[in-house]
Structures are given as structure tokens and as C-alpha cells.
C-alpha positions as CSV (number, residue, x, y, z in Angstrom):
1,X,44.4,153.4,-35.9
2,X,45.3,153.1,-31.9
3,X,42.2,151.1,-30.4
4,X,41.0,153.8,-27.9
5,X,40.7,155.8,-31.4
6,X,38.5,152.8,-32.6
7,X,36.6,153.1,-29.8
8,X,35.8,156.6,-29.9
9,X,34.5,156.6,-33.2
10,X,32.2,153.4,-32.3
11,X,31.2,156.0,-29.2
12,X,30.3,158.5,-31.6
13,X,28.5,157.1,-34.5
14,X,26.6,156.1,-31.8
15,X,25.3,159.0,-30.3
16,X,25.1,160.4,-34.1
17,X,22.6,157.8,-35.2
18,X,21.1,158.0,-32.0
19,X,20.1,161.8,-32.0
20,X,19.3,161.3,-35.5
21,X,16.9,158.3,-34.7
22,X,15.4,161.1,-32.0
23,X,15.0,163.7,-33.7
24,X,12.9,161.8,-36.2
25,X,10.6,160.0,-33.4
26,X,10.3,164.1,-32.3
27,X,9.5,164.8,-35.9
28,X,6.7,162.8,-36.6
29,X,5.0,162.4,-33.2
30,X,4.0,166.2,-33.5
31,X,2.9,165.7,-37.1
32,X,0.8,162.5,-35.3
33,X,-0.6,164.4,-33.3
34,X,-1.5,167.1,-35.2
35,X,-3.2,165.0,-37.9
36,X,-4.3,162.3,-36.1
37,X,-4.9,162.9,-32.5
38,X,-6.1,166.2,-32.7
39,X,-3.1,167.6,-31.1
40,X,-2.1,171.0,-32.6
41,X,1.7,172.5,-33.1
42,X,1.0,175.0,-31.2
43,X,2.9,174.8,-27.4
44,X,0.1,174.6,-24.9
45,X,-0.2,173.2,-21.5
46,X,-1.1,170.1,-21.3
47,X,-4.5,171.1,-18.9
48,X,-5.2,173.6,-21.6
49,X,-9.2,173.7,-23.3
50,X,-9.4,177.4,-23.8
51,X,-7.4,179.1,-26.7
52,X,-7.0,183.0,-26.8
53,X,-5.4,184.5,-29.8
54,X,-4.3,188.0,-29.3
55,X,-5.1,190.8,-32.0
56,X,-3.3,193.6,-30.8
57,X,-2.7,196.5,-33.8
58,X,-3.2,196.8,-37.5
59,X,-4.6,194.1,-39.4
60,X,-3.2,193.3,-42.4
61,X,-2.2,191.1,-45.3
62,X,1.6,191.7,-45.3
63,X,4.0,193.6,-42.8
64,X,4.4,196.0,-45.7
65,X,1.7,198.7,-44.3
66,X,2.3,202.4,-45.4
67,X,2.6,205.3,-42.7
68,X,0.4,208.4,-43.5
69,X,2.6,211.2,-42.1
70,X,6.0,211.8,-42.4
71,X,6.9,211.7,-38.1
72,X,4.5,208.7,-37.2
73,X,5.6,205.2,-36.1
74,X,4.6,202.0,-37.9
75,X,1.9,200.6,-35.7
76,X,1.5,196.9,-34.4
77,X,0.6,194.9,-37.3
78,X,-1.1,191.5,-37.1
79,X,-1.5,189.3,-40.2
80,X,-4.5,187.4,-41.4
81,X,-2.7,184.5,-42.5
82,X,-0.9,184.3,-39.2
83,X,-4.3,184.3,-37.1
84,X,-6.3,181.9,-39.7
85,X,-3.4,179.0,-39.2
86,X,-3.6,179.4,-35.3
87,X,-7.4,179.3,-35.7
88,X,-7.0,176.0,-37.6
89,X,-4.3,174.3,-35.1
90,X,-7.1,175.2,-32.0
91,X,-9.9,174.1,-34.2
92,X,-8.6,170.5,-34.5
93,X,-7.1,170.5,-31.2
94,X,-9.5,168.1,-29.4
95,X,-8.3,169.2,-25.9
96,X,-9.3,173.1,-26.9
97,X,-13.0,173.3,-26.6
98,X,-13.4,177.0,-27.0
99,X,-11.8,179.9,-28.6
100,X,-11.3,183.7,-27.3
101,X,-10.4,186.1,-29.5
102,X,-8.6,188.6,-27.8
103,X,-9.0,192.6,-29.8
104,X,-7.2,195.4,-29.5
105,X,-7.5,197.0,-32.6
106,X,-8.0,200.5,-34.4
107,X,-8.7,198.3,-37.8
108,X,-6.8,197.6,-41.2
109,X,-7.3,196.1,-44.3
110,X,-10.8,194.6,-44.8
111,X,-9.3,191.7,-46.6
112,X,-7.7,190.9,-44.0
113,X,-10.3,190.8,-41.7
114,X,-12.8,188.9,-43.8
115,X,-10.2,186.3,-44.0
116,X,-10.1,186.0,-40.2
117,X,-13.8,186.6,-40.1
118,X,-14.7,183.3,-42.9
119,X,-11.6,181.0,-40.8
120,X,-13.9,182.2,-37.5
121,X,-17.2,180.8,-39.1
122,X,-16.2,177.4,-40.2
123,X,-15.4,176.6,-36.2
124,X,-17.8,174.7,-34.3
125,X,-16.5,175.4,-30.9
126,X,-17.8,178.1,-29.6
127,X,-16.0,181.5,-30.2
128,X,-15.9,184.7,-28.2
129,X,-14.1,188.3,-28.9
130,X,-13.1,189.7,-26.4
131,X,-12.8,193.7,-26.7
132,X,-10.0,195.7,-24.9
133,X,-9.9,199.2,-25.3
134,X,-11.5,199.7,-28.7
135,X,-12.2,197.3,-31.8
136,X,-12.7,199.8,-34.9
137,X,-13.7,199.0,-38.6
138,X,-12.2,195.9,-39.8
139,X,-11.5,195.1,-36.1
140,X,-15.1,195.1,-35.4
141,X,-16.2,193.2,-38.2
142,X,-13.4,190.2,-37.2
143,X,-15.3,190.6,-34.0
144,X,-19.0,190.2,-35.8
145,X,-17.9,187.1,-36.6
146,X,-18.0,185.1,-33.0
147,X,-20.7,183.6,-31.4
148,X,-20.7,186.3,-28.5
149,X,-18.6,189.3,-28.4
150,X,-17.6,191.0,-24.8
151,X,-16.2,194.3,-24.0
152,X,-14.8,196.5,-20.9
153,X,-16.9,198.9,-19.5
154,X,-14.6,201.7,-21.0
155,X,-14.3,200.0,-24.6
156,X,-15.5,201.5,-27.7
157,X,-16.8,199.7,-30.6
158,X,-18.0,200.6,-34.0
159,X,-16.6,203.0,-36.7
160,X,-18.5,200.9,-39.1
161,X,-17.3,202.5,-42.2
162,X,-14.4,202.7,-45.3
163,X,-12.4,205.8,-45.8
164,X,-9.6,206.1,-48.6
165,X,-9.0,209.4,-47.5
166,X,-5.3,210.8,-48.1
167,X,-2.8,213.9,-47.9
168,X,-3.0,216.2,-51.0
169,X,0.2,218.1,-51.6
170,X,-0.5,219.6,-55.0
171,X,-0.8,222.8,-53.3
172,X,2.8,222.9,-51.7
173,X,4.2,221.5,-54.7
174,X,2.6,224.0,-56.5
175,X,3.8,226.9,-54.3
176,X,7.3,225.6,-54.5
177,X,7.5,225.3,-58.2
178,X,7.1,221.4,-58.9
179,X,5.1,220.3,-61.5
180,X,3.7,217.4,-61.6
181,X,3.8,215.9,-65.4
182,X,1.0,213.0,-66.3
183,X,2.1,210.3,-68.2
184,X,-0.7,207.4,-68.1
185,X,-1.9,204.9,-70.3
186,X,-5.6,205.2,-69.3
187,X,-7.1,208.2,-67.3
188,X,-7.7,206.5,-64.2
189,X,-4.3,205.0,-63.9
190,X,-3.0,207.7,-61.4
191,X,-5.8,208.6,-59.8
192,X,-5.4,209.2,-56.2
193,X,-1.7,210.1,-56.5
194,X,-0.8,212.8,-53.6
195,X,1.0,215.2,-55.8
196,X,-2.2,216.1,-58.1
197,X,-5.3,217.3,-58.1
198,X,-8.7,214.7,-57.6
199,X,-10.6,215.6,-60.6
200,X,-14.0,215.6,-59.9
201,X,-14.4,212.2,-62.4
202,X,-11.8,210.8,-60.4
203,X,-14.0,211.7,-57.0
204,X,-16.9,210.0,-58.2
205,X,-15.4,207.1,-59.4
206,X,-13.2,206.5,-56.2
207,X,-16.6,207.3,-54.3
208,X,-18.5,204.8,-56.1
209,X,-16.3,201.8,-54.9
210,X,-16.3,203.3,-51.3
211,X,-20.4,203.2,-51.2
212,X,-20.1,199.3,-52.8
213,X,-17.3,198.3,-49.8
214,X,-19.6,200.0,-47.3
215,X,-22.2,197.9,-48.2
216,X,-21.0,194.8,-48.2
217,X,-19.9,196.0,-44.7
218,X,-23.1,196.7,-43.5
219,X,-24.3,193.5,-45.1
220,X,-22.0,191.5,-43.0
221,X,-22.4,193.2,-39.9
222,X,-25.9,192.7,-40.1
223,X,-25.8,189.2,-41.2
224,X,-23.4,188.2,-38.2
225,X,-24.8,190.3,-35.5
226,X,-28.8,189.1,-36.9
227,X,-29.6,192.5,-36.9
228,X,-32.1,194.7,-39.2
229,X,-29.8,195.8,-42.0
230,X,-31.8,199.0,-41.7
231,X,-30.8,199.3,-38.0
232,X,-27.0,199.1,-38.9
233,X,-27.4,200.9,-41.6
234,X,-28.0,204.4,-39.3
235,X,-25.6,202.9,-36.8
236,X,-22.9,202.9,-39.9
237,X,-22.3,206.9,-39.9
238,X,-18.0,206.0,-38.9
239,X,-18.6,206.9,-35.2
240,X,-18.1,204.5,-32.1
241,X,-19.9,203.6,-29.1
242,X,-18.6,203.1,-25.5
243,X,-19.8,199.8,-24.4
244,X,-23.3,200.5,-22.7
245,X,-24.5,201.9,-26.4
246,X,-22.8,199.4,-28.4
247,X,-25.0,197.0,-26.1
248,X,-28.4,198.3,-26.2
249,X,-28.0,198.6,-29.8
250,X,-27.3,194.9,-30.6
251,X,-23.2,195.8,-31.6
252,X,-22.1,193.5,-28.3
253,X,-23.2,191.1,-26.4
254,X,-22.5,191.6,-22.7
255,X,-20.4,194.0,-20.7
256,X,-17.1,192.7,-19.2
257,X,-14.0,191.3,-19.2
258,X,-11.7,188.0,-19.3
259,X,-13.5,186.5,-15.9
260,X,-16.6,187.4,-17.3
261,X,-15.7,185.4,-20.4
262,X,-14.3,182.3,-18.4
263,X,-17.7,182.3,-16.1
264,X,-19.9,181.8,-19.5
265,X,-17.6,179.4,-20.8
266,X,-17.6,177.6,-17.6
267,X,-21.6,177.3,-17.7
268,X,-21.5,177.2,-21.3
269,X,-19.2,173.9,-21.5
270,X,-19.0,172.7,-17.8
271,X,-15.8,172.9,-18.0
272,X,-13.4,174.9,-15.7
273,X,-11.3,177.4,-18.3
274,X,-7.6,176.6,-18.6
275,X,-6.4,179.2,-20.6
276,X,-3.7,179.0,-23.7
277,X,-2.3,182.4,-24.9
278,X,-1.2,183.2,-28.1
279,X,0.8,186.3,-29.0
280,X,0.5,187.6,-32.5
């Protein structure tokens, strides 16, 4: 081997070991200062001390979210398990010292939202949602879960409700000359399958659950929003309110938007609001 060959391979184990010696300084530093220093993973500036997590479409469990109708788009969706582990990086951030949650929503799953909604609760900074257009259903109840909630002058609120209402095409298939043949082990095994009739055990049974899940919606609501369960119980007929309503009846907190938000933090923690987004 020539010596400027010898060399080059000194040259290059070199800046091999080197980047590998880097890399693993890189490596744990973050986990350092995610466990230790209260620095989270998440990319922030460094003047940073107000997260806001976005919410912007569907909640959900999984990306696997069924379309009702045949000519419809698959909406936005935004998972629980995504928001809850941003919730825990800004909750042991030490430089974060408040939390926005930024809404957007028409609903989702109610699983998902009470996963988001418990994650919310265990924070001891203090938490705001912020409500763009609307926050419906499982969108409100995440939002139930801050210490103050905000919305825009033109944003609706509410729909405080569950539906598992779906397309019944036993008629068309009927018309066309399919037939729809049962083969279940038990007699509430297909219950709720479009191509057949709801028999009217079937209703019931289906209705039963729904009046339980309301509950327990109105429960929470009521518990987070320290209002009269009896209150939000007439409040919880599936309509919305524009923002004025949703105020005088104890849904919201204040009327306005992100500035509005930043002022009450800024009196709130005497801290001038340096803002880190976070797109779901």
C-alpha cells in the first residue's frame, strides 16, 4: 500500500469515528434534556414559554376513519396519541409555562377526545382552548377540559351530543333484487349493518348505549365547565351556539382571539408570550 493511500485511510477513519463520536454526543444531549433538564424533543425556539398545539379536523384513534357517502373526501384527521405525547414534551418543558390548545374541529371519536381531555388535566400549567371557527362534540369536550376556553366572535360551540346514525340501503337493495342472507352467531352480531333492516329490538338496544354515552357526556361537561348538570343537561339537545350564547350560558369563557389569549397569559404569568406552534 503507496503511503498517500495510508494516509487517506488514517484521514478517513478519522472523520468516521469522529461523526460517529458526534452523533452520539447529539444523541444523548436531547434525551438529557428531555429527562433531565426539562427540555422537550420538540423543536422550539429557544425564547419560547407558550406552546400551541393545533387541532385542526377529525379526531381520532387511528388514520383509519370511514367516509359516510360515496363522493365525500376523507377529512383532516388528528390523533389522540399524537396530541397526548406533545402535551407531555410541553408539560415537562421547564421553559413552556403555558399551553394553548388551538380547535378547529367538527368532532370525532369520543375516545379520542377523553384521552386528550385526561392528558389536559394532569397539567399544572395553565391551559387554554382556543376556538376557531367551530369546536363540535368531542371537539368541545377536549376543549372542557382547559382551564379557560376562548373563541372568535363568529365561532360556534356546542353540539353536545352522540349520534350513530347511518345510511340504510335495504330499500335499494331490495328494489334491485339483492337479498341480504343473515348468518350470525348471536342476534345482535349484525346489527346496524347498512344492507338490512333495524329491527325494532335492535333500535332499542343501539338506543340504550347512546342515552348511557350521552350521559357520561353531560357528566363531563358539567364537571369541567362547574356547571349545574341540570343546566347542561337542556343545553345538550345537539345544537350549537355562536359565541355570545355559548358565553352567557357558562359553555366559554371570554370572547376573542389569539391576542386576546396572549394578553391573559401575559397578566396571568407576567410573562411576555413567545409562542411555539405545533402542527398536527
Amino acid at each position: 500500500m503507496t503511503f498517500n493511500k495510508l494516509k487517506f485511510y488514517k484521514l478517513f477513519k478519522i472523520i468516521f469515528f469522529t461523526g460517529v463520536i458526534l452523533t452520539m454526543v447529539v444523541f444523548w444531549y436531547d434525551r438529557y434534556n428531555f429527562w433531565f433538564s426539562g427540555e422537550s424533543v420538540i423543536n422550539c425556539p429557544k425564547d419560547s414559554n407558550v406552546g400551541i398545539i393545533k387541532i385542526h379536523g377529525r379526531i381520532a384513534i387511528s388514520l383509519e376513519e370511514p367516509v359516510s357517502g360515496e363522493n365525500e373526501t376523507k377529512p383532516n384527521i388528528v390523533l389522540s396519541e399524537t396530541v397526548v405525547k406533545d402535551l407531555e414534551q410541553l408539560k415537562t418543558n421547564k421553559k413552556i409555562k403555558a399551553i394553548i390548545l388551538d380547535i378547529n374541529s367538527y368532532g370525532g371519536s369520543p375516545t379520542a377526545s377523553e384521552e386528550i381531555a385526561k392528558a389536559l388535566k394532569t397539567i399544572k400549567k395553565p391551559t387554554v382552548a382556543l376556538i376557531k371557527d367551530s369546536a363540535f362534540s368531542a371537539a368541545y369536550l377536549t376543549a372542557t377540559a382547559a382551564d379557560k376556553i376562548y373563541a372568535g366572535r363568529f365561532s360556534e360551540v356546542g353540539d353536545i351530543g352522540v349520534t350513530m346514525s347511518y345510511l340504510d340501503y335495504s330499500a335499494k337493495n331490495k328494489k334491485e333484487g339483492i337479498i341480504y342472507q343473515r348468518l350470525s352467531s348471536a342476534k345482535f352480531k349484525d346489527t346496524g349493518n347498512p344492507d338490512k333492516e333495524l329491527t325494532e329490538e335492535e333500535r332499542q338496544l343501539l338506543m340504550e348505549n347512546i342515552e348511557k354515552m350521552h350521559k357520561i357526556f353531560v357528566e363531563e361537561v358539567a364537571q369541567n365547565r362547574n356547571l349545574d348538570i341540570q343546566k347542561v343537561e337542556k343545553l345538550a339537545d345537539g345544537s350549537t351556539f355562536v359565541s355570545q350564547d355559548a358565553k352567557e350560558n357558562g359553555l366559554i369563557d371570554e370572547i376573542g382571539g389569539l391576542n386576546e389569549v396572549k394578553e391573559w397569559l401575559k397578566k396571568e404569568l407576567n410573562i411576555e408570550p413567545k409562542l411555539c406552534f405545533i402542527d398536527n
